[in-house]
Backbone bond lengths (Angstrom), bond angles and torsions (degrees), N, CA, C in turn:
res aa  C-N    CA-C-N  psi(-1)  N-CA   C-N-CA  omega(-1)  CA-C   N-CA-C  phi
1 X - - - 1.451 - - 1.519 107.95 -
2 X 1.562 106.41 120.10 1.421 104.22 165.62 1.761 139.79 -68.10
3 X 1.046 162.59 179.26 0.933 139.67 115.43 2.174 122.29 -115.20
4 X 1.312 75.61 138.91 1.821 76.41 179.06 1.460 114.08 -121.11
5 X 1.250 114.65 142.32 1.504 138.00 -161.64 1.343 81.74 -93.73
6 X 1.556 125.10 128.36 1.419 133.03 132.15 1.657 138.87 -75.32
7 X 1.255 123.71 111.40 1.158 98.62 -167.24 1.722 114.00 -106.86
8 X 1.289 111.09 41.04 1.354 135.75 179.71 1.462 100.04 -103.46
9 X 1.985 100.74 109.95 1.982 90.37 -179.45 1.161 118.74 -84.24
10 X 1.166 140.70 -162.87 1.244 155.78 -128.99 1.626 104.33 -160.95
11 X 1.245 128.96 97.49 1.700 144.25 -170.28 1.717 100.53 -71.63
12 X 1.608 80.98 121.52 2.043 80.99 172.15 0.765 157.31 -66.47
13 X 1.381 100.35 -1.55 1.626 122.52 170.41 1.974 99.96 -81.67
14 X 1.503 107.40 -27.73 1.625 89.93 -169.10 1.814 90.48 -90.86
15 X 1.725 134.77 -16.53 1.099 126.67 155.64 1.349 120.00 -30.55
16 X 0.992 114.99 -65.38 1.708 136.65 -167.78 1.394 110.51 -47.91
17 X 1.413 99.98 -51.89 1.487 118.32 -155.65 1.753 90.62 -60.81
18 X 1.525 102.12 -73.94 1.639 116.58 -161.46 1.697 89.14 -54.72
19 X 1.648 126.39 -65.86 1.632 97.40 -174.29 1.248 119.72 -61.04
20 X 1.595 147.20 5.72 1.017 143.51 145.31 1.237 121.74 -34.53
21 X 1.924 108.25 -74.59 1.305 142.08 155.05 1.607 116.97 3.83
22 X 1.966 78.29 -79.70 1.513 85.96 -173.37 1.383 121.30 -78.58
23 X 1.554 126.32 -3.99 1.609 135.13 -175.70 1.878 92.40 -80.41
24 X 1.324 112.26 -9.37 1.875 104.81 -164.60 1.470 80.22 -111.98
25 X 1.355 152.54 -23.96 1.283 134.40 -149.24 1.066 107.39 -73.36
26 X 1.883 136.95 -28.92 1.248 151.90 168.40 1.534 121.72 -137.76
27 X 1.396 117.22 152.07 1.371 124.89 -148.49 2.133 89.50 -100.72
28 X 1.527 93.87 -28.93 1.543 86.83 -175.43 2.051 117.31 -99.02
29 X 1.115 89.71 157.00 1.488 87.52 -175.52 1.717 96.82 -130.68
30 X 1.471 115.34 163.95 1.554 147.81 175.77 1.829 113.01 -93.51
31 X 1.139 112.21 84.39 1.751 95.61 174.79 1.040 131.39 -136.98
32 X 1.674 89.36 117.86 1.564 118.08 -156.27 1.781 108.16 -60.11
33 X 1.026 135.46 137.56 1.613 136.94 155.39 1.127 134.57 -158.28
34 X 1.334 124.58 143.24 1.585 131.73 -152.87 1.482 103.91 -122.04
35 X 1.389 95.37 165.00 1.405 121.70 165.68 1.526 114.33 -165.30
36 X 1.532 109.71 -177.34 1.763 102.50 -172.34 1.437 95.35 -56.07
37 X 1.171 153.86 -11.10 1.253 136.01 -153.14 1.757 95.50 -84.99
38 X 1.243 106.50 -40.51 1.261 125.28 -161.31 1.628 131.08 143.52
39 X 1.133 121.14 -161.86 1.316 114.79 172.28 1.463 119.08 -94.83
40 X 1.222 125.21 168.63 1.325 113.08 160.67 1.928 101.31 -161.60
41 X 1.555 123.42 172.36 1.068 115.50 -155.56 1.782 93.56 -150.01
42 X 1.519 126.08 133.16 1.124 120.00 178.14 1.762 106.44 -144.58
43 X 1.221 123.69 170.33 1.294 125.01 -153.90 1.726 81.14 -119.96
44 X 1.294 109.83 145.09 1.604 122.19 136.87 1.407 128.11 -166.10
45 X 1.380 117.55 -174.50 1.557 108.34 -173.07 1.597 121.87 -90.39
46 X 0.740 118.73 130.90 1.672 116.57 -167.29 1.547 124.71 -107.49
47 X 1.104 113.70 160.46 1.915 93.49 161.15 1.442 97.11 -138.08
48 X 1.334 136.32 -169.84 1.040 126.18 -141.57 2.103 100.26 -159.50
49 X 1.117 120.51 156.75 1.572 119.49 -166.47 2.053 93.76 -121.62
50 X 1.052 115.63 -174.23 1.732 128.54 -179.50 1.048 82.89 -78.84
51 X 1.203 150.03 -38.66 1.454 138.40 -92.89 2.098 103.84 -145.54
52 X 1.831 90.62 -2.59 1.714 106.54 177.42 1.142 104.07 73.23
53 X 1.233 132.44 19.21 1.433 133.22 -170.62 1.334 97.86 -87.81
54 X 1.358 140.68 119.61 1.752 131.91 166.70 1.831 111.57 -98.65
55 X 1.258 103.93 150.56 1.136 88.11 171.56 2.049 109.17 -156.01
56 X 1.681 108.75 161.41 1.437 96.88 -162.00 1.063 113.70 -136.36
57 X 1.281 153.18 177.54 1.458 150.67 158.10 1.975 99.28 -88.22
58 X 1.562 106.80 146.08 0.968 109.67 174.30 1.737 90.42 -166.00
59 X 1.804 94.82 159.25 1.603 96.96 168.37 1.857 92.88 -85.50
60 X 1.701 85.69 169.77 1.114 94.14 173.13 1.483 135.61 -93.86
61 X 1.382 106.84 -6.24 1.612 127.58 173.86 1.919 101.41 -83.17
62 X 1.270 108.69 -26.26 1.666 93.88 -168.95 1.747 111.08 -62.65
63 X 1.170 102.45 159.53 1.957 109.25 -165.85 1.476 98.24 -54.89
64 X 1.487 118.54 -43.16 1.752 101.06 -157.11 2.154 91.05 -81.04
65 X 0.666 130.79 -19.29 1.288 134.82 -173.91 1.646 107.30 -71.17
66 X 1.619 113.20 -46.87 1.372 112.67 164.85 1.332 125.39 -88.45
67 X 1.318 121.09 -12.53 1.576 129.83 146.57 1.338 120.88 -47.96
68 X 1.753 133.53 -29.75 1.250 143.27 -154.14 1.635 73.59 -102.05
69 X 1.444 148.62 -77.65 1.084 139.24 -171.54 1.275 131.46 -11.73
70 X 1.779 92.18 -83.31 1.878 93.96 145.87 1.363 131.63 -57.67
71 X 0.873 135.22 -30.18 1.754 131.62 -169.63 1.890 101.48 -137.29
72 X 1.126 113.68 97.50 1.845 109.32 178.84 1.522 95.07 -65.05
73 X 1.808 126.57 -31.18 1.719 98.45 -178.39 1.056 121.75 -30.34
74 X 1.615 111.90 149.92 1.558 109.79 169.24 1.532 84.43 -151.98
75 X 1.879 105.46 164.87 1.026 121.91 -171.34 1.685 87.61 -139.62
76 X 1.533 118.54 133.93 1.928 100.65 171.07 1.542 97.29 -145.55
77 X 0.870 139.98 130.62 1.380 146.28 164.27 1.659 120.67 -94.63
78 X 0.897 131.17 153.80 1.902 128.72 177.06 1.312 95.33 -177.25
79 X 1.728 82.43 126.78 1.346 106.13 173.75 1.849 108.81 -151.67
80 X 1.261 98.90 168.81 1.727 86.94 -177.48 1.534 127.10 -93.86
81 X 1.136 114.65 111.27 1.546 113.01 175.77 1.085 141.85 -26.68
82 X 1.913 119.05 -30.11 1.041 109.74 -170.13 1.673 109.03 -90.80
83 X 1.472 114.09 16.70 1.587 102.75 173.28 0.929 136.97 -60.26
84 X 1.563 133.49 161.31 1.819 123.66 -159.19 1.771 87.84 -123.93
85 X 1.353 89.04 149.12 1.430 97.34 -178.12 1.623 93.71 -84.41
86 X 1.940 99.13 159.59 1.254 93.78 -152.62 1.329 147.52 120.11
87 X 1.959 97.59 -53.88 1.110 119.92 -170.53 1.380 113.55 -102.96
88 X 1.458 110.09 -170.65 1.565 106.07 176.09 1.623 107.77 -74.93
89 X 1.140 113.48 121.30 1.594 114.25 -172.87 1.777 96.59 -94.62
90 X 1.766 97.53 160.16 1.675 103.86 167.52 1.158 105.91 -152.04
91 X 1.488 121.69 146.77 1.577 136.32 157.30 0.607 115.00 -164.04
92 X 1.709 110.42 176.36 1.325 122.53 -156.74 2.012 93.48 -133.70
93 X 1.254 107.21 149.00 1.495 117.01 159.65 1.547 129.51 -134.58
94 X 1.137 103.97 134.23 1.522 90.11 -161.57 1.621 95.47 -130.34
95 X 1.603 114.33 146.09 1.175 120.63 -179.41 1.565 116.73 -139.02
96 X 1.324 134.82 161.97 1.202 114.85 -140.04 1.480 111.91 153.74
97 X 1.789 120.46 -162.22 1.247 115.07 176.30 1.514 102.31 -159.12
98 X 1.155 115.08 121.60 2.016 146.15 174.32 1.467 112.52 -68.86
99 X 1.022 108.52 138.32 1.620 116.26 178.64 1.990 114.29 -157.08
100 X 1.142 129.63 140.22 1.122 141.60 171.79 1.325 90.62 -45.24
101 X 1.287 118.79 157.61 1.621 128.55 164.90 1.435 109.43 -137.17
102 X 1.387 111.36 137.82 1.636 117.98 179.70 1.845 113.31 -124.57
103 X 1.165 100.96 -168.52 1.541 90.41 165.92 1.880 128.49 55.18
104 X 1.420 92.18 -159.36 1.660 98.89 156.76 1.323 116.64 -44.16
105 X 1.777 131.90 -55.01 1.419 115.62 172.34 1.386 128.67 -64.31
106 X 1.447 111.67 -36.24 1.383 103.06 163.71 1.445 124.23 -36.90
107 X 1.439 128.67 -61.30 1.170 152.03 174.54 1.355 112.44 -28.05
108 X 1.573 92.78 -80.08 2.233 91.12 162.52 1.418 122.60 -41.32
109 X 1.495 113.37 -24.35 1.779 118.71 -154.57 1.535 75.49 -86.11
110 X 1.108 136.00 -51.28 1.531 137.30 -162.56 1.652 108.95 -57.99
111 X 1.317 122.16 -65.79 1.238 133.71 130.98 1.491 116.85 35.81
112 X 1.564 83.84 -106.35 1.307 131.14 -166.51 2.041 100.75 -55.31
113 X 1.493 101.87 -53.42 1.445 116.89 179.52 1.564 115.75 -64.55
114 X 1.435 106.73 -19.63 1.385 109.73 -168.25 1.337 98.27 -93.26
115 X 1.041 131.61 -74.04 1.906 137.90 145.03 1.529 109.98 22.29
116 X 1.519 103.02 -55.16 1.471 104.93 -173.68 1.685 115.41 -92.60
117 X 1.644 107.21 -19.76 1.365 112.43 -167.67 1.516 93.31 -126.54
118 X 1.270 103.29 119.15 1.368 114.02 -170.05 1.871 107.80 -79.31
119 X 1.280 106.63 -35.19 1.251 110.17 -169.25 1.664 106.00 -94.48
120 X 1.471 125.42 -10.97 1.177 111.71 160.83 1.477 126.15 -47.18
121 X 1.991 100.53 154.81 1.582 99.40 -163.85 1.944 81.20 -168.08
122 X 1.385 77.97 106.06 1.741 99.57 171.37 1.519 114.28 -45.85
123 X 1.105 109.13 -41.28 1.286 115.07 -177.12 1.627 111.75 -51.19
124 X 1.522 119.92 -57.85 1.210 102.34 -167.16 1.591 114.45 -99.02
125 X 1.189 108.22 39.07 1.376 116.17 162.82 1.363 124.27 -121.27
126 X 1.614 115.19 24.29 1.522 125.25 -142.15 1.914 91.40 -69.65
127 X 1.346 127.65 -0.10 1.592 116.60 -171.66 1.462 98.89 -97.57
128 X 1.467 110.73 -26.40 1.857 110.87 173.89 1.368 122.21 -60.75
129 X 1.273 124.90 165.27 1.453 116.10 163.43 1.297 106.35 -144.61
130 X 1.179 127.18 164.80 2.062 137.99 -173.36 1.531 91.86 -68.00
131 X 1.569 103.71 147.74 0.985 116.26 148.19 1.741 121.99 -133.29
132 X 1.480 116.26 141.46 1.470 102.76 178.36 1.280 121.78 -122.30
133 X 1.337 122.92 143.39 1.505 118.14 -175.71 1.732 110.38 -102.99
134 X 0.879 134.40 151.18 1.606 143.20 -179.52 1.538 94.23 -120.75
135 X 1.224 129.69 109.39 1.301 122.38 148.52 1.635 121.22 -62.63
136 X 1.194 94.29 158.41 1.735 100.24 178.25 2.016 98.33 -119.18
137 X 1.085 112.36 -22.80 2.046 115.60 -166.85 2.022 90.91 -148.02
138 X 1.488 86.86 149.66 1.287 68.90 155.83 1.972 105.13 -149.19
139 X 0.850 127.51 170.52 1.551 118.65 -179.65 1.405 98.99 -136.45
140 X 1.479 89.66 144.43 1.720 113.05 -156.77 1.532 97.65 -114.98
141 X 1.034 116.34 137.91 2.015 115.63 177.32 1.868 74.93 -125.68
142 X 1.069 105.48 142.21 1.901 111.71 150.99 1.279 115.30 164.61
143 X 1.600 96.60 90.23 1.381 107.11 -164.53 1.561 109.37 -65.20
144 X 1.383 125.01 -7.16 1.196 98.10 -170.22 1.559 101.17 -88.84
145 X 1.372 116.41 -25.82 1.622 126.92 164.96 1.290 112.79 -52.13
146 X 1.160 120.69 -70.32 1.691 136.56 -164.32 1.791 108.19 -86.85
147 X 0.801 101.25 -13.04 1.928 94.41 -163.78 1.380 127.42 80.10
148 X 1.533 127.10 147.94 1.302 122.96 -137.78 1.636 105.48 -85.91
149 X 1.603 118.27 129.92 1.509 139.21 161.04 1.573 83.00 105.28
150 X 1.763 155.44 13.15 0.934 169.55 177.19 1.730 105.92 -77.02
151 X 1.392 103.52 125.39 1.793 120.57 -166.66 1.501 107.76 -149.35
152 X 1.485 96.22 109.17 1.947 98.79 -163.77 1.848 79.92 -106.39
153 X 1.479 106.23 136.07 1.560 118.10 166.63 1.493 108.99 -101.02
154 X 1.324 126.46 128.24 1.739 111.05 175.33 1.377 88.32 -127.84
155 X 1.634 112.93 179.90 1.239 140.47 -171.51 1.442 100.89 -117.98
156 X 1.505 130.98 136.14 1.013 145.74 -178.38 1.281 123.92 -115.47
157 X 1.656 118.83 90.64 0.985 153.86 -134.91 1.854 79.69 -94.89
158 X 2.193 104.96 168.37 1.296 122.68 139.63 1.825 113.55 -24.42
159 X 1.508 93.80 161.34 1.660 97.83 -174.79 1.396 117.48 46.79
160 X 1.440 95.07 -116.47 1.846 116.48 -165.08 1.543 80.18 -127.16
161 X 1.238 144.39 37.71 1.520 111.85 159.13 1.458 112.81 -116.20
162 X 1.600 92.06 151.28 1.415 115.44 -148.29 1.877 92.60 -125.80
163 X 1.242 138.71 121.97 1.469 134.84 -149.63 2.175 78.49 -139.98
164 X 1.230 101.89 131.11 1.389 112.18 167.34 0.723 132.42 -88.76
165 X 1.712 139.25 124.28 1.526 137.49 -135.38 1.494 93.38 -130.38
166 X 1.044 131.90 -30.67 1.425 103.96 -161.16 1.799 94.53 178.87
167 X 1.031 112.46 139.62 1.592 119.36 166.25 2.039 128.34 -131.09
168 X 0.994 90.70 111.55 1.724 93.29 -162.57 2.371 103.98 -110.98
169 X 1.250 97.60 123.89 1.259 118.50 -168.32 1.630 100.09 -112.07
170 X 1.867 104.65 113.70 1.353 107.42 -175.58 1.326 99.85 -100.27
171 X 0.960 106.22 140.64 2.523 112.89 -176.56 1.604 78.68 -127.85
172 X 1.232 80.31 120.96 1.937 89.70 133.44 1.686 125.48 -53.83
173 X 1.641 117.09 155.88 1.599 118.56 169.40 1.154 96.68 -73.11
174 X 1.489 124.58 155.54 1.272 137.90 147.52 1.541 126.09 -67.27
């Protein structure tokens, strides 16, 4: 398997669009986080800001929740399940750093979470609390955007800007 470096960037308005895309293609996300103990990886439902900001309900005793304490890294990927191998595949990866939210951010996180989940209701989750992620990169899979085994990395600027870092194209050998 080859890989080839493109050095043709990627315009931020068409950044935006496809990680838009792929942040709506599924409601659940994967997020990976460590500490000396080790790693560990848990699923939940998210909603999402202009701005790549994700954010989730979680208790506060569960491991990745007291992992974010010690270590804010986070690693989260989302993509949609029902794809067929085969097909045009898409995802998204996002990397970055997680933190409890209180206060004024809580408030937006509530917001923002409710916006996307119609049937959410603060009330009966009163033991959960927000959590928000800030990406710092994010990596784009979407073959039907990019072309197939195609992985655009950008940098995640102030606001909504999204600056293109790098594009790597995996081929099979012949």
């Amino acid at each position: 398997m080859g890989i080839e470096r493109s050095r043709r960037p990627v315009g931020q308005a068409r950044l935006r669009a496809v990680a838009s895309a792929l942040l709506d293609a599924s409601t659940l996300c994967a997020i990976a986080t460590v500490r000396n103990s080790g790693g560990h990886i848990n699923t939940a439902y998210f909603a999402w800001t202009p701005q790549f900001r994700l954010v989730w309900l979680s208790h506060p005793q569960a491991k990745h929740s007291q992992n974010i304490r010690a270590n804010s890294s986070v690693a989260i990927a989302v993509f949609d399940s029902n794809q067929a191998w085969g097909k045009h595949d898409r995802g998204i990866q996002l990397f970055g750093a997680a933190s409890e939210v209180g206060g004024a951010a809580a408030q937006d996180a509530t917001r923002t979470y409710a916006t996307r989940f119609k049937h959410y209701r603060s009330s009966d989750l009163s033991a959960y609390r927000f959590y928000e992620f800030r990406p710092r990169r994010l990596k784009l899979f979407d073959e039907p955007a990019f072309g197939p085994g195609t992985f655009v990395t950008a940098k995640v600027g102030p606001g909504r800007h999204l600056t293109w870092q790098d594009t790597r194209i995996y081929r099979s050998s012949s």
